[in-house]
N, C-alpha and C positions, 0 to 999 in steps of 0.2 A: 474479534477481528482476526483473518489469519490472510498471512501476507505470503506469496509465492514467488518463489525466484527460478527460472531457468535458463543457463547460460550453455548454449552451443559450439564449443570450441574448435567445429572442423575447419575453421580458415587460414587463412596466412596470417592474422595477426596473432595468434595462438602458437607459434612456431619459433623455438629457438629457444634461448634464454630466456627472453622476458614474460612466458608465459604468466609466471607471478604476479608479476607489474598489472598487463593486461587483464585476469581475473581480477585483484585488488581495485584497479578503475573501475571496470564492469561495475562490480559490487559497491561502491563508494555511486557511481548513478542512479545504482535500482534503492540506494537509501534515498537518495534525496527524492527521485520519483514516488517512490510509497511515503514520503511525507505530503507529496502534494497530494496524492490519489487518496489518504486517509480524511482528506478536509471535503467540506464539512460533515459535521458527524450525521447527517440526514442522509450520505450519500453512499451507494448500494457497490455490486462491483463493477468494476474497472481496470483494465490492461493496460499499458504502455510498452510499446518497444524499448531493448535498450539495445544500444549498436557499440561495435567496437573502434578501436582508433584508426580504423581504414572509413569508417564509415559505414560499415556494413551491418544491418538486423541480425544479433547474432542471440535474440532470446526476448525475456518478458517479464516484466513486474506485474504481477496481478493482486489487488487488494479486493478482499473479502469484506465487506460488512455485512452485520446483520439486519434483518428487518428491523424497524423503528415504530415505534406506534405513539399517537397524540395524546398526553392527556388533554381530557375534556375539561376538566375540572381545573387546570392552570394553565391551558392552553401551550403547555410545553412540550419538546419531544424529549420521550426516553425510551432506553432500551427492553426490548421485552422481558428481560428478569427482572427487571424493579417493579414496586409497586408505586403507586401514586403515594404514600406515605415515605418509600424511601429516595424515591427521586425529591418530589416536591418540599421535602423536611430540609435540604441541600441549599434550596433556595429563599427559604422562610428569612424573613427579618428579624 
């Protein structure tokens, strides 16, 4: 999985002292966004805006996943570098 961050800081909430503040926030939303955007693990990429504290679009979380493929044989998903022996061994009773 590779997770993307870009924050655009030409506006007025980026101005003055509290630039720090305002990056720190940013970056505390595009966490909690790429926690949602990583669920569930079947699911491919996906973007979300994140805005600043004026309200304003000032950038994007984007999550990467990889392809997913079915085992046939346990009718489970796993990722393309496993094999059906090391996924399904995971699950055995």
């Amino acid at each position: 999985m590779k997770i993307s961050i870009e924050i655009n800081c030409d506006n007025a909430a980026f101005e003055g002292d509290l630039l720090a503040m305002e990056i720190a926030s940013i970056c505390a939303q595009a966490a909690r966004k790429a926690v949602v955007l990583g669920r569930p693990p079947g699911s491919q990429s996906r973007r979300e805006p994140l805005r600043d504290s004026n309200g304003n679009a000032c950038g994007y979380v984007l999550v990467n996943r990889p392809e997913v493929e079915r085992c046939d044989e346990c009718a489970g998903t796993r990722w393309p570098m496993e094999s059906h022996e090391e996924y399904c061994s995971l699950y055995e009773e």
